[in-house]
N, C-alpha and C positions, 0 to 999 in steps of 0.2 A: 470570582476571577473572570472578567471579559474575556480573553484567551482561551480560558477551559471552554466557557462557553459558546465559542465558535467555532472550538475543535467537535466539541459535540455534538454542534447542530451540523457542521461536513459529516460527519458520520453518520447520524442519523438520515440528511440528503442522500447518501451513498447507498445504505440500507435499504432505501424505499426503492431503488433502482438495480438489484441484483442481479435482473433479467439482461443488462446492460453491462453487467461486467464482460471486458476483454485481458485475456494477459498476452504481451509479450513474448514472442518467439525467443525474445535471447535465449543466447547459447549457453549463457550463465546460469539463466534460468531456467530451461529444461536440467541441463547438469545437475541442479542442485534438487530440483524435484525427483529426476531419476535414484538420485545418492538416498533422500527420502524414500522413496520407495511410492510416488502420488503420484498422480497423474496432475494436469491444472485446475481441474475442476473441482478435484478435492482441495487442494490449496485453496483456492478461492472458499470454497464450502468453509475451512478453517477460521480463516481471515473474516467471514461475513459472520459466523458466529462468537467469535472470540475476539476480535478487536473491539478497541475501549479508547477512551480520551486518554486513559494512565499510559501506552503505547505510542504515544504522539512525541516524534522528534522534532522535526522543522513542519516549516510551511505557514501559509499557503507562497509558494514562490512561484514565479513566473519563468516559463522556459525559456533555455540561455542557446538553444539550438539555434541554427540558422539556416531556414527562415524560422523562426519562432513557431509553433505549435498554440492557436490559442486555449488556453485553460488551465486552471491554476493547476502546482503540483505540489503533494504533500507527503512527508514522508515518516514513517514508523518504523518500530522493532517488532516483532512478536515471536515466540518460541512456538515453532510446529514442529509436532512429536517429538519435543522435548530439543530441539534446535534451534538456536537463535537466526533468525531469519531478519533482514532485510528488507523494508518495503516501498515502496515508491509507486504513487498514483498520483494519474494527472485525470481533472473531473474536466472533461470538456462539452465546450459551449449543444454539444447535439444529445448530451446524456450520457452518451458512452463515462465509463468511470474505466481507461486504461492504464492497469497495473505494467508500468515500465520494468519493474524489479520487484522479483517474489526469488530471493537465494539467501541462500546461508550468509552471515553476518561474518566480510569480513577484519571487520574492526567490533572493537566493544559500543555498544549501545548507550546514548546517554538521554536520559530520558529526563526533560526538563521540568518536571511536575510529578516526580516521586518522590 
């Protein structure tokens, strides 16, 4: 499947650059890491060990902000500590890989390729 396989190769891009991960201040997202009980950096720690191509919702789509943000943005589910979490990362053009959303899920997950 072409798809699986440019999901996996963003992932694997993303992996090689951990040192470059940023998460998001939102207020949604600290809240929901607090309700966790993690700090961001554990989160992050989760998400670089545990996400997979089977976790893949959307993407790669282009920001709808304005002015536009360049670099694509892609979005997942993953359960942290047994919580459906929410994800959303945009890989931009300088390497940064910023996580927009790292919270609890709150709608159900559907995951195109399970």
């Amino acid at each position: 499947m072409e798809k699986v396989d440019e999901i996996k190769r963003e992932l694997k891009n993303i992996q090689s650059r951990r040192s470059k991960w940023l998460m998001s201040n939102r207020r949604k997202n600290i809240h929901s890491l607090f309700n966790l009980g993690i700090n961001p950096e554990i989160a992050l720690d989760e998400i670089y060990t545990n996400l997979s191509w089977k976790n893949y919702i959307a993407g790669p789509e282009i920001d709808d902000h304005y002015p536009p943000i360049p670099g694509a943005i892609w979005i997942f589910g993953l359960r942290i500590l047994e919580t459906p979490c929410y994800l959303k990362f945009q890989d931009r053009p300088n390497g940064v890989v910023f996580w927009i959303s790292v919270h609890e899920a709150k709608y159900p997950l559907n995951f195109p390729y399970l």
